[in-house]
N, C-alpha and C positions, 0 to 999 in steps of 0.2 A: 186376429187381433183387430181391432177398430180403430180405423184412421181416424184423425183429424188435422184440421188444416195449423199449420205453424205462421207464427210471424216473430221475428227478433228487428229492434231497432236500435241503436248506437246514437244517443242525441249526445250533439259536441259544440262547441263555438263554431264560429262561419270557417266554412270550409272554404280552401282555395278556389276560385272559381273557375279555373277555366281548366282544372282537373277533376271538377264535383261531377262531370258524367264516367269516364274512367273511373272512379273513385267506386262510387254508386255500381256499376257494372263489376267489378273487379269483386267486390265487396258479395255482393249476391250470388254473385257465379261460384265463389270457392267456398261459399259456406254450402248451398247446394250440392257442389261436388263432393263435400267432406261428407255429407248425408250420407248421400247414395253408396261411396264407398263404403260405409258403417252395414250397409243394409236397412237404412232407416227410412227411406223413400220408396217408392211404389212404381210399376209399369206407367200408374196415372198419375203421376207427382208432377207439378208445374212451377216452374219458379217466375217469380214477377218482383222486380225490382225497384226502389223507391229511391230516391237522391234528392234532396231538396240543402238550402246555404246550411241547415244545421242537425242534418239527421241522413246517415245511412241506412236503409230498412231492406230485408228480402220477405216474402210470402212464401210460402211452398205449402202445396195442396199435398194431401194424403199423404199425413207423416205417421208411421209407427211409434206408439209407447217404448216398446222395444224389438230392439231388430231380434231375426228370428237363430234361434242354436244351429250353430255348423259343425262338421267334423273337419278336425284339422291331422293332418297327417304331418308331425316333423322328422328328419331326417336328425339323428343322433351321432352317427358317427361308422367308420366302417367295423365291418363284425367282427375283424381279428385285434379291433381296438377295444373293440366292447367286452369280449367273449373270450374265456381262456381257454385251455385245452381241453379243460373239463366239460365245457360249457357254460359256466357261469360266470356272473357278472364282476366283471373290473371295478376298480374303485372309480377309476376312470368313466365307466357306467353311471355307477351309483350318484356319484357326483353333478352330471349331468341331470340323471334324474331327479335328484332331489330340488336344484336349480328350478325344474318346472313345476312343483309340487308334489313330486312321486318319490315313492321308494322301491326296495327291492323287490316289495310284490309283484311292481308292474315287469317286469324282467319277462314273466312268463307270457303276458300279452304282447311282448315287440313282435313286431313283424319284419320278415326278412326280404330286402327288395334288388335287382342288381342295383349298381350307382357308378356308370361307365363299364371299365375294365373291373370292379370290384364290387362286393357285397353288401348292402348298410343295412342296419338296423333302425328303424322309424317307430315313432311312438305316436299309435292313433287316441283322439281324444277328442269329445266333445267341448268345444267352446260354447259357454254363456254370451247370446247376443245382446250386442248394449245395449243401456237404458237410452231412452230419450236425452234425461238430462249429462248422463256421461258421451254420449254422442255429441249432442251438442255444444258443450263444453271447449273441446276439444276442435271441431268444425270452427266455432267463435273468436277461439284465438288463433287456427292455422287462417283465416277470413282476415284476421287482424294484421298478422303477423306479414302478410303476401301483398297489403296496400300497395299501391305502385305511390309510396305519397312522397312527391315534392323533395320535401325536408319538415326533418322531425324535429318536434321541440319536444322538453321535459322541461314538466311541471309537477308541484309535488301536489300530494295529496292532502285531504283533511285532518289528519291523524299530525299533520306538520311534521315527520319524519320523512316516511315513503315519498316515494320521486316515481312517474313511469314516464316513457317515450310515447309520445303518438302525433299525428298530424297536427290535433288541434286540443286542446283538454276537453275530455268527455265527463259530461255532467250526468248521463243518466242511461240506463239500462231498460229495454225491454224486453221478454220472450213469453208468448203465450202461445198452447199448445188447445185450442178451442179456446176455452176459457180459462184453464187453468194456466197459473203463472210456471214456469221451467226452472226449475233454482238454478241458475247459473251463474258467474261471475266471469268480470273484465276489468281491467282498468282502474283496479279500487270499487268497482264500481260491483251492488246486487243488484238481478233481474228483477222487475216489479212488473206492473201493469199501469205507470203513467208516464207521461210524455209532457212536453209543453209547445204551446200554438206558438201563432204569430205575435213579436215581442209588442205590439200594440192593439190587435184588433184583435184581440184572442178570447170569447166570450167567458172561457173558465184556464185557470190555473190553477194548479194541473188538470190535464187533461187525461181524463180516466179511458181506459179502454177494455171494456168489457170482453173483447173479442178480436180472437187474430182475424177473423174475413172481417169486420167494422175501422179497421185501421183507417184506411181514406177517407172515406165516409165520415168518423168522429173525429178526424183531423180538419176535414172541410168546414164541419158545421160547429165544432166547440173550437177548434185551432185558429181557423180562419188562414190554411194552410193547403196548398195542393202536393200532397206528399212526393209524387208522380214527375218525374222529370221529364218524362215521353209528355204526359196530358198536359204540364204549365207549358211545353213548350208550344204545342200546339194549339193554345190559349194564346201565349202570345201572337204567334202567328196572326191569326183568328181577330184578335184584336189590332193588330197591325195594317189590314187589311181594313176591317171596319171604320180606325181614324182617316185613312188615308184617302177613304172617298165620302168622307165629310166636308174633308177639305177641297174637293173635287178637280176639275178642269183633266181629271186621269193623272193625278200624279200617284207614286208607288212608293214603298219603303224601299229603300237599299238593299238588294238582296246580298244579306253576308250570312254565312252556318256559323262561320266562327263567332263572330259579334251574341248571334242568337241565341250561341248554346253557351254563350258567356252570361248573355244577361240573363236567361233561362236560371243559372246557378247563381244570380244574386237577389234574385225576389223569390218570395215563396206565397205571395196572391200577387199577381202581378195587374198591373192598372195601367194602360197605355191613354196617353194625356198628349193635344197636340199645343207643339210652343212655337216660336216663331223667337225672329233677329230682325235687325237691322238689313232691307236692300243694300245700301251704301256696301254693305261685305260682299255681295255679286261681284265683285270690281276685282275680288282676288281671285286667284286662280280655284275650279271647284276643289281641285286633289285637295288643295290645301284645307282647305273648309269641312269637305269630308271627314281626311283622318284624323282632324281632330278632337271634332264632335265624337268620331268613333272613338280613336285610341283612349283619350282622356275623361269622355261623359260616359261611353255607353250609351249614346243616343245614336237616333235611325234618321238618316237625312233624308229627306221625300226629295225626287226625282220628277221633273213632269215626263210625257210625255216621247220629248225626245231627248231624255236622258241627261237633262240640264238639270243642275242645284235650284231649287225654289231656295226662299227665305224662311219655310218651315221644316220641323221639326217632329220627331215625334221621342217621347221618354216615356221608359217602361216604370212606373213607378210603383214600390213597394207597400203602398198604403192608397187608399179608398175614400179620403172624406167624402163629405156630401158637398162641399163646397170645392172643389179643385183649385181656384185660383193663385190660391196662397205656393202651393205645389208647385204650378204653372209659373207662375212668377217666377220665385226662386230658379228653375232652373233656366229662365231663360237670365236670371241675372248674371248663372253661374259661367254660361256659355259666351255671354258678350265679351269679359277680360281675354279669353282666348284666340274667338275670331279676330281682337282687336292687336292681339298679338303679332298672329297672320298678316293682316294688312298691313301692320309696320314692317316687319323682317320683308316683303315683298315689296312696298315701297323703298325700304333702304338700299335692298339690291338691287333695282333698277338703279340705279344714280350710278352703278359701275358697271362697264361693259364686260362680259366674260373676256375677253380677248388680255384686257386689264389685269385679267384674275388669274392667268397663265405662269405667272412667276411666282404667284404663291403657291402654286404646287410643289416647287422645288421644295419648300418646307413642312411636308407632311410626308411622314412616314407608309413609304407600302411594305415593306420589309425589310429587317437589317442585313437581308445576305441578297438581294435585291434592288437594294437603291429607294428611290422618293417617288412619289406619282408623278413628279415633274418627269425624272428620268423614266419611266416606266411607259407617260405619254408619250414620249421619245423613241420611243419602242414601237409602240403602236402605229402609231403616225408611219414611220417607213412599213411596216409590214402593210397598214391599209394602202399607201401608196404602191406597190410592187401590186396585191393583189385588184387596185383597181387597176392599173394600167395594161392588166392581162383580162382583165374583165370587158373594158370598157375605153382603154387610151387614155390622152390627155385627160381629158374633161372630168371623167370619173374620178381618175388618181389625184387629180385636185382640190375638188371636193370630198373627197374621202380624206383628205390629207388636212384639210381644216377643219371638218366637223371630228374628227380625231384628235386636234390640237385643244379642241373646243370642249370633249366629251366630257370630261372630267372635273372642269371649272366650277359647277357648283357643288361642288364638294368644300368647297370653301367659301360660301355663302350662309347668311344666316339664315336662312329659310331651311335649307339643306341639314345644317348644325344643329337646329331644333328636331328638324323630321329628318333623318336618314331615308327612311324608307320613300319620301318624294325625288331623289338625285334621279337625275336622267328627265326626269316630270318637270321640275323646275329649270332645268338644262334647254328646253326645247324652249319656255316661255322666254326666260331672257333672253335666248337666241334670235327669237321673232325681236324683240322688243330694244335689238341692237339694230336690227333690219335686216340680218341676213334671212339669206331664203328659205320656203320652207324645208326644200332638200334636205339641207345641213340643220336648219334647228329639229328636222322630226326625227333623224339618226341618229343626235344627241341622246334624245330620250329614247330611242328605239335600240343603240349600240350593246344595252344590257336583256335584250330577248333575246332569244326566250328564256325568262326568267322563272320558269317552273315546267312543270310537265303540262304538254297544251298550251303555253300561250305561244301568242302569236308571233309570225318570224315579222322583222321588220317590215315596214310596209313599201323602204325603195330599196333603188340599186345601192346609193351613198349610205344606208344605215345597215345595211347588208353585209359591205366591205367591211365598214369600221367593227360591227359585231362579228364579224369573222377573224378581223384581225386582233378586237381583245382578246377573245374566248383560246387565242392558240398563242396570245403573248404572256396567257397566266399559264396557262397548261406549259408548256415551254418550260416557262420557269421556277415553277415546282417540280416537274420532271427533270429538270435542271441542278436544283439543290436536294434531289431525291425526301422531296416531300410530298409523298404518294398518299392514296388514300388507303386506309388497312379495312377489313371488316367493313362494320358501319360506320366509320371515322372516314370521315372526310371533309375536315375545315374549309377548307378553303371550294368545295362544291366541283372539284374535278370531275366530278361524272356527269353533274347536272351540264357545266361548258362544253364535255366531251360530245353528248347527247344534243346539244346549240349547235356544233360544227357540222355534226353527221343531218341534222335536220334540214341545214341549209344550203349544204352539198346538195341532198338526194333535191327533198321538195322545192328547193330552185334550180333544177338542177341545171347548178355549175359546174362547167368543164372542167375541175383544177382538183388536182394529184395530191394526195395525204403528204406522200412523205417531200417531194419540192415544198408545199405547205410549211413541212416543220424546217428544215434544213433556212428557209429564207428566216423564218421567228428568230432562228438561233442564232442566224448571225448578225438580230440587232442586238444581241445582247455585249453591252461594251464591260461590264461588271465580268470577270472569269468565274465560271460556272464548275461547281462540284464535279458535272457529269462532263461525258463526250460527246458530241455532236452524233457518234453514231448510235451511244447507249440510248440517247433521248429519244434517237429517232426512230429505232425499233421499239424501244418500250414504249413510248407513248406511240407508235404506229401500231402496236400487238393490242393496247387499251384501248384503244378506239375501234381498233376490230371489234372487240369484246363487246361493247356497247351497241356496236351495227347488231349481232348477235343478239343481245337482249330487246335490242329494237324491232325485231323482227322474231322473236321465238318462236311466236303462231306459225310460222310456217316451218316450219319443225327442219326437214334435213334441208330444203329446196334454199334456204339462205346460205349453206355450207358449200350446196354447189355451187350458189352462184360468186361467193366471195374467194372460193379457189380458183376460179374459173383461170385458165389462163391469157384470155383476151377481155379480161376487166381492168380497165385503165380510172372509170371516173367511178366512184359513186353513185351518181345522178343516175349511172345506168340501170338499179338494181331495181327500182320496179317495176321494170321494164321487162328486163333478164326474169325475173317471179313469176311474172303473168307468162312468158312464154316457155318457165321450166314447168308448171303449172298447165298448161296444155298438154308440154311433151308427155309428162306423168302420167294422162287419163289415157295416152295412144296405147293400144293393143303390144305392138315394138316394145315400147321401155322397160320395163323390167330385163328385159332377154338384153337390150341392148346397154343397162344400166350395170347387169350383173359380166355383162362381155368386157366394158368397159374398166372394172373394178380387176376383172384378171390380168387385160391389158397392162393396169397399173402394174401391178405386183410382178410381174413377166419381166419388164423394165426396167422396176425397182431391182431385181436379182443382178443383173449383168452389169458389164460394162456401159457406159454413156457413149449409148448408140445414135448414129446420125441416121434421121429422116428423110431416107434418099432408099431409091430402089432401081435396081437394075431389072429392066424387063427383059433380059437375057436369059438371066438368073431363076426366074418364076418357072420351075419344073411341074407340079400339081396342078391339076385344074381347077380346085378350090380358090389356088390363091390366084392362077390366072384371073379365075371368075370375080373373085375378089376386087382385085385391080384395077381390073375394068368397069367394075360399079364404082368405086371409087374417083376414076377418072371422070366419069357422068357426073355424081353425085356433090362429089367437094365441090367441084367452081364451083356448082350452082348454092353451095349452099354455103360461100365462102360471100360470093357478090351479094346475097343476100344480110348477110352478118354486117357487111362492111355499110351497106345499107339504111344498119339498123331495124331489120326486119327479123328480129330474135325469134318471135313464135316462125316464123316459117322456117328460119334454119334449123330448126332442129326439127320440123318436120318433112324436111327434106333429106334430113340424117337416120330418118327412120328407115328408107326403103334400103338401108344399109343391111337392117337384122337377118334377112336368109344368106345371102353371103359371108358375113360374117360367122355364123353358126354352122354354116359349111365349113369354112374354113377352119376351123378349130376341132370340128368332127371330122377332118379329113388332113391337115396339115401337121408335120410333127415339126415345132416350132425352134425347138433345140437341135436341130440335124449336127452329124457330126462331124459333114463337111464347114468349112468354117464358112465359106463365104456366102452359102446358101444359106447358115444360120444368123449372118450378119446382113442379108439381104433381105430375112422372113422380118424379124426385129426391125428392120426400117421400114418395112411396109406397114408394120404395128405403129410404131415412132406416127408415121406420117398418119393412120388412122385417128390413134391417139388426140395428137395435135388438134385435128379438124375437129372432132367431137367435141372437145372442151374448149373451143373458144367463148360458147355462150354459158356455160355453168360446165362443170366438171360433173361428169354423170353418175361416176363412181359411186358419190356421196349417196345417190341413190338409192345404190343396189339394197338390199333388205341383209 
């Protein structure tokens, strides 16, 4: 049968934009799949997917007219269900068969197949492979039906009765199979062969399309339309790049994907135009100037060189004149009410000192089974003080203890109340702009890193503390009032904090103990807590495991040795402990002494809680003589090395253990029936034991 190339498009009102690439993807991908599944697609079938503000579209190369006939074999029922004693057919039978189209003729055709412990009867039969248009059909609305959209609206149709559901109302249908159109339907809506361009620069309305491979191409030149959400984006780019060294001295566009693929979904010819502001706005802080050109315009703020805000702009504009200016203008008039916004709310909160702004926290809610941000600063504040004073002494715990007092203040500022997303940013400015130092105003704003996967842990000691001490005074107290994260729910970002604390244990690494950590959180808490002090401190100590665990899965078993290990005290120690379980692993020894090590456990695990003590009286075999005495070599030295911190050498100083040890097990009967010889062998083990896993537990190893 002779392929041709497919294309269907879905033209609707402006689609969400900062879901049009999902949409777009989501859209092409299941109408594709629905194909292939039919058998209507080819070994050489390609899908290419289109998304632009007001049209969904897929392509697919080498589509079948009609897929091709199959034999289907069904299972009907067991054969003492179908079958009488006679051998013929049950009504039970008949009735099924007629259900498929058949009658009692077919009886003589079933086939007899086992089906488990029992016999069935199966009815073989050529299926008719679908048509194109009933293929696709079908493909259009399960494609429709699986939108990941938003939220749905219903509008009705022309007819003024019908009503349907969809993202946006769709005005217009198309599917052509080469040239010919597909009769299908959606939405109210018939498959045809036009479309419509761009709602101003669009040379013709409608726009005819002769041909599914001509779709882009006759959207470019009659639409005035880049159908292609990959190609406008990369036009934009392209154009981004081109204004940006017009303007010269090396300034750059903003590098933001989100912003991009945002504005990407609201032009469909896009025209990059540079505008400019007011210097006198330099004077605010950039964050602020940034996010709001972004969050609110969709403009690209040009950066020079060292990463400072210029007074230019760049707008991705949706239209082409020949004259720009008017464009130009407008939006640089749109942008001044905003900056000028900025500038107020920044000068009105300088006129009060954060320090000032302290008691207004008592009146904002952090949670009703929790207390106020006042109280919850209050919290914080002692937990930073305890962990600077073990960090660092006086000096630290008192600085940690005021930029903690301090942290939370512009949360009640109007800069802040405008933009949430700047607290901590704005924190730091008004801290300088009180005079205090930069220590404490850069912890302000550094106390909420890492605030994503990858960024950056604070940049000192004082913003250290204090994000140390929020991120285990909210975990605390969610684990506190047992509000855990389930599944993919997790409001309040307990794993994103739990993954903050573990990051700045290890990569600073800081001497200080999980569960002293929580035990100190818990008992600022002055509010009585749902949980118990000990529930908290295992579950959230078992949660935080779990996360070191996800933080490390590349290294597959060798993080399990090292977090059993039983002389791991810090965190800080674990990539340390990696790189030298990670040597041990390559040494010829390990396995022998991984898998000696795992029987040891289980040896141990059986009996009584045996003491790590050996009597050399007692050592009757020469294995375990031999034993003992390699051990006596062996351990100090590879005990002062551990204690050291010279983990790759202790465990390959534990290596030259492996022939005695594998003597001894080939040669010692470890359960004697004398007792004290059995309780003697067992603490020689105990004490082998012991010394091996103080650097990782090698067990974890074994295969």
């Amino acid at each position: 049968m002779t392929t041709k190339n497919l294309l269907v498009e879905l033209f609707v009102e402006e689609l969400p934009p900062k879901a049009l690439k999902k949409l777009g993807d989501a859209f092409a991908g299941v109408l594709f799949e629905q194909l292939k599944a039919q058998g209507l697609t080819t070994s050489e079938s390609a899908l290419t997917s289109f998304a632009s503000p007001r049209r969904l579209a897929a392509h697919v190369s080498y589509v079948l007219p009609q897929a091709a006939d199959k034999a289907v074999s069904q299972k009907l029922m067991p054969v003492s269900v179908g079958l009488d004693a006679t051998g013929s057919a049950t009504p039970a039978l008949l009735k099924k068969l007629a259900a498929l189209g058949a009658d009692a003729s077919s009886v003589a055709g079933l086939t007899r197949a086992p089906d488990g412990k029992a016999e069935a009867l199966f009815y073989d039969r050529r299926v008719l492979g679908a048509t194109l248009a009933e293929g696709l059909q079908k493909a259009l609305l399960d494609a429709i039906a699986k939108l990941p959209i938003p939220k749905v609206m219903t509008y009705q149709l022309a007819d003024g009765w019908s009503d349907v559901k969809f993202v946006r109302p769709a005005h217009g249908l198309v599917a052509l199979h080469g040239a010919d159109v597909v009769a299908i339907e959606a939405l109210g809506l018939k498959a045809g062969n036009t479309t419509h361009g761009h709602r101003f620069e669009a040379l013709a309305d409608p726009v005819v399309l002769q041909h599914a491979d001509s779709y882009a191409a006759t959207l470019s030149k009659d639409g005035a339309v880049m159908a292609s959400f990959a190609d406008r984006r990369a036009e934009i780019v392209r154009q981004l790049a081109a204004a940006a060294s017009t303007v010269g001295g090396g300034v750059t566009a903003i590098d933001d994907d989100a912003l991009l693929d945002e504005v990407t979904a609201l032009v469909e010819r896009p025209n990059v135009l540079v505008c400019e502001f007011e210097k006198e706005f330099l004077d605010v802080p950039q964050e602020c100037l940034i996010l709001t050109m972004k969050a609110n315009q969709k403009y690209f703020p040009l950066l020079d060189s060292s990463g400072k805000l210029t007074n230019k702009f760049l707008v991705v504009s949706n239209i082409s004149p020949k004259d720009p200016r008017f464009v130009i203008g407008g939006n640089e008039r749109v942008v001044r009410p905003r900056l000028a916004d900025a500038k107020f709310f920044f000068d009105q909160d300088r006129k009060k000192t954060l320090q000032s702004r302290v008691e207004g926290l008592g009146k904002v809610v952090y949670h009703n089974k929790l207390g106020s941000q006042g109280e919850r600063v209050e919290r914080v504040r002692a937990i930073a003080r305890a962990i600077g004073q073990q960090l660092g002494g006086d000096v630290l715990a008192k600085k940690a203890d005021q930029a903690a007092q301090l942290a939370k203040t512009d949360l009640v500022t109007d800069m802040v109340g405008e933009f949430p997303e700047l607290q901590g940013i704005m924190g730091r400015y008004y801290a300088l702009n009180d005079g205090l130092g930069a220590d404490v105003a850069d912890a302000i704003e550094d106390h909420y890193k890492p605030r994503f996967a990858g960024d950056d842990l604070p940049r000192n000691d004082v913003g250290l503390v204090v994000a140390l001490a929020d991120k285990l005074e909210t975990l605390v107290g969610m684990f506190g009032i047992g509000n855990l994260p389930t599944g993919d729910k997790d409001p309040f970002a307990l794993r994103r904090h739990a993954l903050g604390v573990i990051r700045m244990l290890v990569e600073k690494d800081l001497l200080l103990q999980i569960h002293p950590l929580i035990n100190k959180a818990y008992a600022t808490f002055a509010v009585p807590l749902d949980k118990s002090e000990n529930f908290v401190r295992e579950e959230m100590g078992g949660f935080l495991l779990e996360r070191v665990q996800v933080m490390y899965k590349d290294e597959g078993p060798n993080i399990s040795a090292v977090l059993y290990a039983g002389g791991l005290r810090y965190w800080a120690e674990i990539p340390k402990r990696l790189a030298a379980v990670r040597t041990f692993a390559a040494l010829p020894e390990a396995p022998a002494l991984a898998a000696a090590n795992k029987r040891i456990a289980n040896i141990l695990k059986k009996g009584d809680a045996v003491d790590a003590r050996v009597s050399q009286a007692l050592l009757a075999e020469p294995a375990e003589i031999a034993l003992h005495k390699a051990m006596s070599d062996v351990v100090p030295k590879a005990n002062a090395q551990f204690e050291a911190g010279d983990y790759t050498a202790s465990l390959q100083t534990l290596a030259a253990l492996r022939a005695p040890v594998d003597d001894f097990f080939n040669g010692v009967m470890v359960n004697a029936e004398q007792t004290d010889l059995r309780l003697n062998r067992l603490g020689l083990l105990a004490t082998l034991h012991a010394a091996m896993n103080r650097v990782a537990d090698l067990s974890k190893l074994a295969a």
